[in-house]
C-alpha positions in Angstrom: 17.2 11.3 -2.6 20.2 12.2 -0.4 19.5 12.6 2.9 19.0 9.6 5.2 15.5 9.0 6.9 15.1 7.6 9.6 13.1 7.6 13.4 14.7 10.9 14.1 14.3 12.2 10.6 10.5 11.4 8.8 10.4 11.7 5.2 7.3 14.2 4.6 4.0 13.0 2.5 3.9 15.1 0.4 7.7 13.8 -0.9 6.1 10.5 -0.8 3.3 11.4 -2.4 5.2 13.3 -5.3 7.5 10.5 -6.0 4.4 7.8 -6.5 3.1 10.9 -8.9 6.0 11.0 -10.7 6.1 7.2 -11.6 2.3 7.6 -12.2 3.2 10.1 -15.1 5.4 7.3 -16.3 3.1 4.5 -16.6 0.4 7.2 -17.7 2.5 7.9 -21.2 1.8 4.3 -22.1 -1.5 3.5 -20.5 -4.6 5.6 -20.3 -5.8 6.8 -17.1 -7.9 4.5 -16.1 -8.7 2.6 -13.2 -7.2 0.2 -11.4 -3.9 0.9 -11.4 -1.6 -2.0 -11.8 1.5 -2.1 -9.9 2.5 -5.7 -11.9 2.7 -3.6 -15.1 4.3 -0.3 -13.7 7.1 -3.0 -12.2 7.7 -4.1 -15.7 7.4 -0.9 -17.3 9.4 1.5 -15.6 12.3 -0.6 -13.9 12.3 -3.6 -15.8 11.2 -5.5 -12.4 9.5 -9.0 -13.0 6.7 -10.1 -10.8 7.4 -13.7 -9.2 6.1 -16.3 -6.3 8.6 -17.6 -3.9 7.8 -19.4 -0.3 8.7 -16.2 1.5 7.0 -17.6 4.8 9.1 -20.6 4.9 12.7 -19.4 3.4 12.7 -16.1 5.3 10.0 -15.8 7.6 6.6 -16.0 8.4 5.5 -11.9 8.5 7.5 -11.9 4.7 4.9 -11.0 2.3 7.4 -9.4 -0.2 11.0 -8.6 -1.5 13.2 -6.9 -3.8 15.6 -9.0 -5.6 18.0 -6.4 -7.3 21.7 -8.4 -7.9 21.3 -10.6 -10.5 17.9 -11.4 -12.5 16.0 -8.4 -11.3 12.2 -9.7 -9.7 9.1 -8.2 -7.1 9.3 -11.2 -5.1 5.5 -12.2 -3.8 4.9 -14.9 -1.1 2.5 -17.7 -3.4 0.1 -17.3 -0.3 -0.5 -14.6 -1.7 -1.1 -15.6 -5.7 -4.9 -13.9 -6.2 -5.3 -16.8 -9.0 -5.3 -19.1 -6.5 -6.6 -17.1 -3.4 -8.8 -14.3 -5.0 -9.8 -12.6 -1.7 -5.9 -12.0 -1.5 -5.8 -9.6 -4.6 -6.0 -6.4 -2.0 -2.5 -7.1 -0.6 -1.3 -8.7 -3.3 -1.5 -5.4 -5.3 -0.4 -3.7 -2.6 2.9 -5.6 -2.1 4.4 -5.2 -5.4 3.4 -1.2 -4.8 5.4 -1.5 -1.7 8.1 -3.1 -3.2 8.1 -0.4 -6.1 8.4 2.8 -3.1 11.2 0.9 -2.2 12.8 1.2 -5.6 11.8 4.9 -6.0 12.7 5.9 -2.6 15.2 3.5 -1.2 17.8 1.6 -4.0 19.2 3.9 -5.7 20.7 5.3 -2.5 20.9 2.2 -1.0 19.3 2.8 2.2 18.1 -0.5 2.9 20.1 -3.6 2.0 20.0 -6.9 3.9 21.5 -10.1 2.3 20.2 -13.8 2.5 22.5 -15.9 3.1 20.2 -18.8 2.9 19.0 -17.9 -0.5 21.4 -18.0 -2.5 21.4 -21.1 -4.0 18.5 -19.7 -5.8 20.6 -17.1 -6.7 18.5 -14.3 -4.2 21.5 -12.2 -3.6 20.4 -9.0 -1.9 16.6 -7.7 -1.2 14.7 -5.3 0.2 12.4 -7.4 2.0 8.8 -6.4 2.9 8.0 -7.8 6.7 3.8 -7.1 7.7 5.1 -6.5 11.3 8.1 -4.4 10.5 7.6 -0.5 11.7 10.5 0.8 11.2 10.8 4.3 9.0 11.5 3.2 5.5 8.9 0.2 5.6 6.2 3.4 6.9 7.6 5.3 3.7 6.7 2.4 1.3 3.6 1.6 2.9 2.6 5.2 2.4 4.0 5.3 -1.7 1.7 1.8 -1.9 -1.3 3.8 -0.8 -0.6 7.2 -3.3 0.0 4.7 -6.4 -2.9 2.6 -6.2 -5.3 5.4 -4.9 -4.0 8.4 -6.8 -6.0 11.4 -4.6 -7.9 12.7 -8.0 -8.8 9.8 -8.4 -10.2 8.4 -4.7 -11.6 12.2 -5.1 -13.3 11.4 -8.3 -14.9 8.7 -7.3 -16.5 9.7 -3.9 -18.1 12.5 -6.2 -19.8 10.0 -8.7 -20.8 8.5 -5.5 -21.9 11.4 -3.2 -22.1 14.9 -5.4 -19.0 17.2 -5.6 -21.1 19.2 -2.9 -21.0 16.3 -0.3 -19.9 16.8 3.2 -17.4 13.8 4.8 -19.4 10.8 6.4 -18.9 10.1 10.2 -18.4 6.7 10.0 -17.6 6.2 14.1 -20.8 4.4 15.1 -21.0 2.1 12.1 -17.1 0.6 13.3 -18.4 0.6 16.8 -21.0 -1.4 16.3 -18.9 -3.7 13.8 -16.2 -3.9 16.3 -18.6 -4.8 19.3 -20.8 -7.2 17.5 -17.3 -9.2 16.2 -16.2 -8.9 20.1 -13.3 -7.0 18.8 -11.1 -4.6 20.8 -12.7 -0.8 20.5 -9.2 0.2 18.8 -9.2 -2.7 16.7 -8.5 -1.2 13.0 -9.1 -4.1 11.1 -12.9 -3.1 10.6 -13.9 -1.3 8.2 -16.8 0.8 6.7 -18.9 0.2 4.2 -18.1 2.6 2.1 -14.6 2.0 2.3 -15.1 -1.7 1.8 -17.3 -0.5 -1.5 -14.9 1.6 -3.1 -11.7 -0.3 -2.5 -13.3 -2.8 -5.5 -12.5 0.1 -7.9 -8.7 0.3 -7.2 -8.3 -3.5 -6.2 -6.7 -2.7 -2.7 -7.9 -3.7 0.9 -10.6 -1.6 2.7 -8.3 -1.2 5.2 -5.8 0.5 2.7 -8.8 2.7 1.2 -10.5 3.5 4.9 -6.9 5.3 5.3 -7.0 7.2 2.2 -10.5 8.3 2.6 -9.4 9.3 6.4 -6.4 11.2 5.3 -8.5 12.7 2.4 -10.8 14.4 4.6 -13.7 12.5 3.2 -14.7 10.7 6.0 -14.2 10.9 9.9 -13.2 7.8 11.9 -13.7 9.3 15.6 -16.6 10.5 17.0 -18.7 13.4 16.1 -18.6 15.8 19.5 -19.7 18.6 17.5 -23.7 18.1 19.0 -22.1 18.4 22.8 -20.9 21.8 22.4 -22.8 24.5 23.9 
């Protein structure tokens, strides 16, 4: 990739969304295509990349759930708060962090758009990272958010499975009311976006990712609606 993105210059999905296809047809020559998809293995597979635990939190900061170590011994760094051994509920965003880390590879090193160096770790020999910060918005963090979501929910297969679950004839669920009354019996704010429907929280156990992550994917698929249904108020 040669251009530089930026706030002022958005990379499109569907780029996004090819690149995480094109890895896919990687790991896919070597695996079957099966469900779920592991990142850990891709990591290894394709770039060599080992998966490790470091104390992100504490060495580099407390929003830190991931980084890229690429001088030296190549590794996914995870924060070990997030080690689904030891915390299994964590397994959503652990998976998710090594795919984040792994749009950062496809989209970001190899034209070096992002490079920060840390100082105060190298005396463990953590050179120069990409680092992955929860609270960090800024454009190339979006764009490997977004790859996470296309490699660990490839769209034919999210599609797939809403059919086994619902026909290949079914329309999109309104799913409004059931958040509303999650987010008002939890006292939550009514834009709160943490809750999530069932259905999302249901299939996210097939791809091992957060219903958060798959209530996106189902959003942007079109196969359900997150705002309300106005369509009985027109005249």
């Amino acid at each position: 990739m040669t251009q530089h993105y930026d706030e002022k210059h958005r990379m499109k999905n569907s780029l996004i969304r090819d690149a995480a296809n094109e890895v896919l047809a990687v790991y896919w020559q070597k695996y079957p295509r099966v469900l779920p998809i592991d990142p850990e293995e891709i990591a290894i597979q394709v770039w060599k990349f080992y998966v490790d635990f470091f104390d992100l939190h504490s060495q580099v900061g407390p929003d830190t759930d991931g980084a890229l170590r690429y001088k030296g011994e190549q590794k996914i760094l995870v924060d070990k708060s997030l080690d689904p051994e030891k915390f299994p509920n964590k397994l959503g965003r652990y998976m998710f962090t090594i795919a984040h880390e792994i749009g950062h590879l496809k989209l970001h090193l190899p034209d070096r758009l992002l490079f920060e160096s840390l100082p105060d770790l190298v005396d463990d020999g953590f050179e120069a990272a990409l680092i992955r910060r929860s609270s960090c918005r800024e454009e190339p963090e979006r764009q490997a958010d977004r790859f996470a979501g296309y490699l660990l929910m490839p769209q034919e297969f999210v599609i797939e499975v809403w059919q086994e679950r619902h026909g290949k004839d079914s329309r999109p669920l309104n799913v409004y009311e059931e958040l509303k009354e999650a987010r008002e019996r939890f006292h939550l704010s009514p834009t709160d976006r943490t809750v999530c429907c069932q259905e999302a929280k249901e299939i996210a156990t097939r791809f091992n990712v957060s219903p958060q992550a798959m209530q996106i994917q189902l959003s942007e698929l079109g196969l359900i609606h997150l705002e309300e249904d106005l369509q009985g108020y027109l005249l």
